[in-house]
C-alpha positions as CSV (number, residue, x, y, z in Angstrom):
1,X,124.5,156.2,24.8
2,X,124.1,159.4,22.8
3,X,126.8,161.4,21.6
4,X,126.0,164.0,23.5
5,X,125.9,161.2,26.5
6,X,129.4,160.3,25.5
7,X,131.0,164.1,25.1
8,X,130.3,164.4,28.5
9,X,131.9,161.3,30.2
10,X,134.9,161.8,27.6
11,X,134.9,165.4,29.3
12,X,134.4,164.2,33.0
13,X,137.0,162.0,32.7
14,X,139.3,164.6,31.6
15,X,138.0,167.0,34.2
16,X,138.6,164.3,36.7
17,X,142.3,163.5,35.3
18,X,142.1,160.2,33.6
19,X,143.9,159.6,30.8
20,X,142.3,158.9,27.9
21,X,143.5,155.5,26.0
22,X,143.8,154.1,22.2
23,X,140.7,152.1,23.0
24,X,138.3,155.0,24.5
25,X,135.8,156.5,23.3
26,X,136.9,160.2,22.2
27,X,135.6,162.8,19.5
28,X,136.9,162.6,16.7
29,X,138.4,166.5,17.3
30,X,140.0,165.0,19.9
31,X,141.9,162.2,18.1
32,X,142.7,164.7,15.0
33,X,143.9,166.9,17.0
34,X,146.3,164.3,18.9
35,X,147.1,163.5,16.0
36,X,148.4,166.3,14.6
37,X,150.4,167.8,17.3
38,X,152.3,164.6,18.0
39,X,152.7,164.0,14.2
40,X,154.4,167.2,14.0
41,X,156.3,166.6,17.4
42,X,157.7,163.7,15.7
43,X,158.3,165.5,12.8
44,X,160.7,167.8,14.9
45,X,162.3,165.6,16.2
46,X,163.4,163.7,13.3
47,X,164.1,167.2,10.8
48,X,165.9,168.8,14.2
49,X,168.6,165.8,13.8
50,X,169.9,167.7,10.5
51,X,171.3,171.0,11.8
52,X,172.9,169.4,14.5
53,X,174.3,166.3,12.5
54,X,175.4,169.2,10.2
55,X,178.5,169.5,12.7
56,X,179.3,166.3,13.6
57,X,182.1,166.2,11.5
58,X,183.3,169.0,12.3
59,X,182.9,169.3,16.2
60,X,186.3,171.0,17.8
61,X,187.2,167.5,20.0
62,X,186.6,163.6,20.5
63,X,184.7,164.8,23.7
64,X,182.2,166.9,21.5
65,X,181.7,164.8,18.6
66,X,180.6,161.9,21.2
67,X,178.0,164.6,22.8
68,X,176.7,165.6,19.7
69,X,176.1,162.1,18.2
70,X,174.6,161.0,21.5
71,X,172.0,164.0,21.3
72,X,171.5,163.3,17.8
73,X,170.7,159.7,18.3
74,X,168.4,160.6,21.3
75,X,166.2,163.0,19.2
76,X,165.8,159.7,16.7
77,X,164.6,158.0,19.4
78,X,162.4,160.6,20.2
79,X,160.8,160.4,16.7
80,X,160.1,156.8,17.7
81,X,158.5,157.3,20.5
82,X,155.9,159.5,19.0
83,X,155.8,158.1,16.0
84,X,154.7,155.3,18.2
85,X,152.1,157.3,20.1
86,X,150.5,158.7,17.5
87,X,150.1,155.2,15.6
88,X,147.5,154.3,18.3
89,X,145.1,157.2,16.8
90,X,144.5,154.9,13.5
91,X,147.3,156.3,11.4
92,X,150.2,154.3,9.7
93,X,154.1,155.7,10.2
94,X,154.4,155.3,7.0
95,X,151.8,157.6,6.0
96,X,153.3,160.3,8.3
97,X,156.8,159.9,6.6
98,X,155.1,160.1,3.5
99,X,153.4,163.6,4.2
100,X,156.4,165.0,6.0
101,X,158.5,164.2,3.5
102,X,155.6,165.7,0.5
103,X,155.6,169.0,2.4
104,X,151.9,168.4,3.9
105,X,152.9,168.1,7.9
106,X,154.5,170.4,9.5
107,X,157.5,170.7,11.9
108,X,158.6,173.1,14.1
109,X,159.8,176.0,12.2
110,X,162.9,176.7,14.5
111,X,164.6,174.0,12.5
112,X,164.7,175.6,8.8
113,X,167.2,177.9,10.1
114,X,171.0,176.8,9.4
115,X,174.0,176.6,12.0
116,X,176.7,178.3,10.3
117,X,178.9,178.1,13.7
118,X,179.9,175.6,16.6
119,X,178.5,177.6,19.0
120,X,175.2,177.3,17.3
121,X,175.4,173.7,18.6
122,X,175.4,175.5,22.4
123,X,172.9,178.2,21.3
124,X,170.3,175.3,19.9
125,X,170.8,173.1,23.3
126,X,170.5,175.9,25.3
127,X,167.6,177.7,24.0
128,X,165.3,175.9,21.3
129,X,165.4,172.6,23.9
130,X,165.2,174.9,26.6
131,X,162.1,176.3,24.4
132,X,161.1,173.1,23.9
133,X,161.3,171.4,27.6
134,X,158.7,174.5,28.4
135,X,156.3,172.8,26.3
136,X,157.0,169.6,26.8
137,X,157.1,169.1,30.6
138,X,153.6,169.9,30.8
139,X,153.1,167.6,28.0
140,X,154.0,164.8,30.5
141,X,149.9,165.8,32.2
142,X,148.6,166.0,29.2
143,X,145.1,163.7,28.8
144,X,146.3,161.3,25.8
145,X,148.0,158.4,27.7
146,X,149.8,157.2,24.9
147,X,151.4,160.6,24.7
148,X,152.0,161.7,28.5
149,X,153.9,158.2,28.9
150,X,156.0,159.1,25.4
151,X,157.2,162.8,27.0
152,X,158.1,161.4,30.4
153,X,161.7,159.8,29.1
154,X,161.9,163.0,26.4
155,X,161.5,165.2,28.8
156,X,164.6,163.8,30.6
157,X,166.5,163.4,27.9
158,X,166.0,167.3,26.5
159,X,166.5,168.6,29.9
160,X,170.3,166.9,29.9
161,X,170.7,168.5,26.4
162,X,170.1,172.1,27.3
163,X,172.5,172.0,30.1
164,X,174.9,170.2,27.6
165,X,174.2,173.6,25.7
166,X,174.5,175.9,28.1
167,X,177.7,174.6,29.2
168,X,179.3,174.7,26.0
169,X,178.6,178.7,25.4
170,X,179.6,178.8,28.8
171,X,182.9,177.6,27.6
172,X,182.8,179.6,24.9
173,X,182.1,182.4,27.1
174,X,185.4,182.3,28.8
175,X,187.7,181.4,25.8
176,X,189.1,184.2,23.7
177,X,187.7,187.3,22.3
178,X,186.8,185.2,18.8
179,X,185.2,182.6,20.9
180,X,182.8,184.9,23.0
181,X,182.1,187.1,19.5
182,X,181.3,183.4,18.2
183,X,178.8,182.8,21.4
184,X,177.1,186.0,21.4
185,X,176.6,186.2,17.4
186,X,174.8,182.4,18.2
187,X,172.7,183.9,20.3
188,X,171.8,186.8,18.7
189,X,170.5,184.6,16.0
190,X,168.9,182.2,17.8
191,X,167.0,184.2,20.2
192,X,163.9,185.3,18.5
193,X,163.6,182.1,16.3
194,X,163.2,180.4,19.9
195,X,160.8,182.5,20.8
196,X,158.8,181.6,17.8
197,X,159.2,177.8,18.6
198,X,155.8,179.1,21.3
199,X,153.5,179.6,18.2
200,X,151.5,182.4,17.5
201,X,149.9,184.4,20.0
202,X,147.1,183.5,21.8
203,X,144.6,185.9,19.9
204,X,146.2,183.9,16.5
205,X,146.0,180.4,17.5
206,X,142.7,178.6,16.3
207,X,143.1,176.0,18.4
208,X,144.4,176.7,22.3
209,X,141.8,177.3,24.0
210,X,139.8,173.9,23.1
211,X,143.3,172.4,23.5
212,X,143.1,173.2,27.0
213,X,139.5,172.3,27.5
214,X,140.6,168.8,26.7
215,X,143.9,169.2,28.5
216,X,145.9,168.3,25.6
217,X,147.7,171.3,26.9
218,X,148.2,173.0,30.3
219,X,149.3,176.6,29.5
220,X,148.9,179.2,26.1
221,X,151.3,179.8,23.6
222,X,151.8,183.0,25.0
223,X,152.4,181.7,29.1
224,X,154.9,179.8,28.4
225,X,156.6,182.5,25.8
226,X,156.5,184.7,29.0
227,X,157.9,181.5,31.1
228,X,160.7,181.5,29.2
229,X,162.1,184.8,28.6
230,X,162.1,185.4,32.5
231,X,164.1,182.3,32.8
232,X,166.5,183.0,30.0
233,X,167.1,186.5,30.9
234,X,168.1,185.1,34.4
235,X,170.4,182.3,33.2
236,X,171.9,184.8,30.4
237,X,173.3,186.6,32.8
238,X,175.8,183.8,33.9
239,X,177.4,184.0,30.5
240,X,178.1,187.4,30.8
241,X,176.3,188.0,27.4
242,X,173.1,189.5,26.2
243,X,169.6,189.1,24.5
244,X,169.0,191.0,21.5
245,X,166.5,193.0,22.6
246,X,166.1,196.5,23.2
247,X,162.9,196.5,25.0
248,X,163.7,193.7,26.9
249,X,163.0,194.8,31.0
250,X,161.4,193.9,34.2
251,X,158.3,195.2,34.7
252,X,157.7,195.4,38.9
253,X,154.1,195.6,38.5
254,X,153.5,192.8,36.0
255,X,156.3,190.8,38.1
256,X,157.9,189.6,34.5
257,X,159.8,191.2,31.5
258,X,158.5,193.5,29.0
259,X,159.9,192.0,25.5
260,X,159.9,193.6,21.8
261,X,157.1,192.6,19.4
262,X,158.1,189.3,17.4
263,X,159.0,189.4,13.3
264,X,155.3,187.8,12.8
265,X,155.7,188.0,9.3
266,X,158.6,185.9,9.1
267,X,157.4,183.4,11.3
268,X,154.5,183.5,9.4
269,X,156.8,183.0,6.3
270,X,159.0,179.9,7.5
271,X,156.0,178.1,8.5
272,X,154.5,178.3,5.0
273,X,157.4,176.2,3.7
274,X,160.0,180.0,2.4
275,X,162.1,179.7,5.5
276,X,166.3,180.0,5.5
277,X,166.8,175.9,4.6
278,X,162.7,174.5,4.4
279,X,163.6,172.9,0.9
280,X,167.1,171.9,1.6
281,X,165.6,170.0,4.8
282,X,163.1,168.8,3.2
283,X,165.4,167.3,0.1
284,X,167.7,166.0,3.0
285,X,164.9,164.0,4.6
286,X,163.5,162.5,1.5
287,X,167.5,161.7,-0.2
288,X,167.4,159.7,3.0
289,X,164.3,158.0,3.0
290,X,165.3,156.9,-0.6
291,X,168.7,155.8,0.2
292,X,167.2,153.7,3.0
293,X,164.8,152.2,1.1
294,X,166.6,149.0,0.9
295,X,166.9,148.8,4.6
296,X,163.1,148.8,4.7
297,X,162.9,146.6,2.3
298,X,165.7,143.9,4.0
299,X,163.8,144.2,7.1
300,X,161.0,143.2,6.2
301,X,161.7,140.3,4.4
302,X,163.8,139.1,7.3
303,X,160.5,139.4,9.4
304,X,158.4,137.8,6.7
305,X,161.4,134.8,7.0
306,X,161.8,134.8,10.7
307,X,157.8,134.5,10.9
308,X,157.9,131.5,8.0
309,X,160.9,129.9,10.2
310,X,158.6,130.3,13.3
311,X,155.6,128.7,11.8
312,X,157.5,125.4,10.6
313,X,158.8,125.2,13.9
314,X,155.2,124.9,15.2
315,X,154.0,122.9,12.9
């Protein structure tokens, strides 16, 4: 077959809602891209474990701590997953370690902000996973197998985090007067990062619209941003606190809210590595990958044993 033969049963195929395996043929636009956005998801996943193990230590009871270190160790395993997805388009984990931790990949820049307070650990659950299960439920239809299968047990997983964070600014919300200063400072701080966890807007981003061609994703940056303000605005109210946002209203004839223009040049600014804690997240993740060298190193010289035990055995 020609490639032109080939784009256009890769392209039926999509059309007609069959995944697309390791072992298909795909452009190589298609695998790239794959590649990249579940590198990065990855990525996330593995850099959003320091903010939040940031307060382990220092959560307020034995009941949080145990929360917190259960979330923790579920976004690891989240990294794993993905990692494990995006293996099957031809590249090695250990070369996407290796670029996250040079500065080459990216992550999602909600995650080079710090958490200076516990009820940033409520404001993070409750809306950058509630940003983040916007994106990712759809990602549990999108046309990479590999991937859809991966998002299906995240998905689960995040959505039990951000009512974990909701509920704990919902205690918050009824404690004292420090406690709901504490809850809405959180949120004031955390709103418009969250909002920037969509991307840029859809006359910005390079890549959406052939991104939804192949199905790789459902909706634009901007459709889900609009997704989730009307459902935070909504579930806000519950706390009895508010959104930052002056311009923030519904708008009858549009049947959503109206929001304020995004800081574009600050997102634009933590993305290109100058954000709040980029280098002190980046030094964390490769102090770790050096201190764990000899882990790596153990393990695989128990496999190279266990696999040298297993062929005397046979023999």
């Amino acid at each position: 077959m020609s490639v032109i033969d080939l784009e256009k049963a890769f392209q039926d195929k999509i059309d007609a809602e069959i995944k697309i395996e390791p072992k298909d043929w795909m452009p190589e636009a298609y695998r790239k891209t794959n590649l990249r956005q579940i590198s990065q998801h990855a990525h996330s996943e593995i850099v959003g474990m320091l903010p939040e193990g940031n307060w382990i230590s220092r959560a307020p009871s034995l009941k949080r701590k145990a929360i917190l270190i259960a979330k923790v160790q579920d976004e690891a395993g989240h990294g794993l997953y993905l990692y494990s997805a995006a293996e099957t388009l031809g590249t090695s984990r250990d070369q996407m370690v290796e670029d996250l931790n040079s500065g080459k990949a990216k992550y999602s820049s909600i995650f080079n902000y710090p958490t200076l307070t516990w009820a940033d650990m409520g404001a993070v659950g409750w809306l950058v996973d509630g940003a983040a299960i916007l994106n990712q439920v759809m990602l549990c239809r999108t046309s990479y197998g590999p991937y859809a299968r991966a998002m299906v047990r995240i998905c689960k997983e995040e959505s039990f985090h951000q009512r974990q964070g909701f509920e704990s600014l919902l205690v918050l919300s009824k404690g004292t007067q420090a406690q709901r200063d504490m809850c809405q400072d959180a949120i004031n701080r955390w709103w418009w990062p969250s909002l920037m966890m969509f991307g840029p807007k859809d006359s910005e981003s390079t890549n959406s619209d052939q991104s939804i061609k192949w199905k790789i994703k459902r909706k634009t940056n901007d459709e889900l941003r609009q997704q989730f303000v009307d459902m935070i605005v909504e579930q806000v109210k519950l706390l009895g606190m508010t959104l930052p946002d002056p311009n923030l209203k519904w708008n009858e004839e549009r049947k959503h809210y109206d929001f304020g223009e995004i800081n574009w040049e600050e997102f634009w600014n933590v993305v290109k590595g100058n954000g709040p804690c980029n280098k002190q997240r980046l030094a964390a993740r490769n102090k770790a990958h050096d201190e764990g060298a000899w882990v790596r190193a153990a393990a695989l010289a128990y496999a190279e044993k266990r696999k040298n035990r297993l062929k005397t055995k046979a023999a």
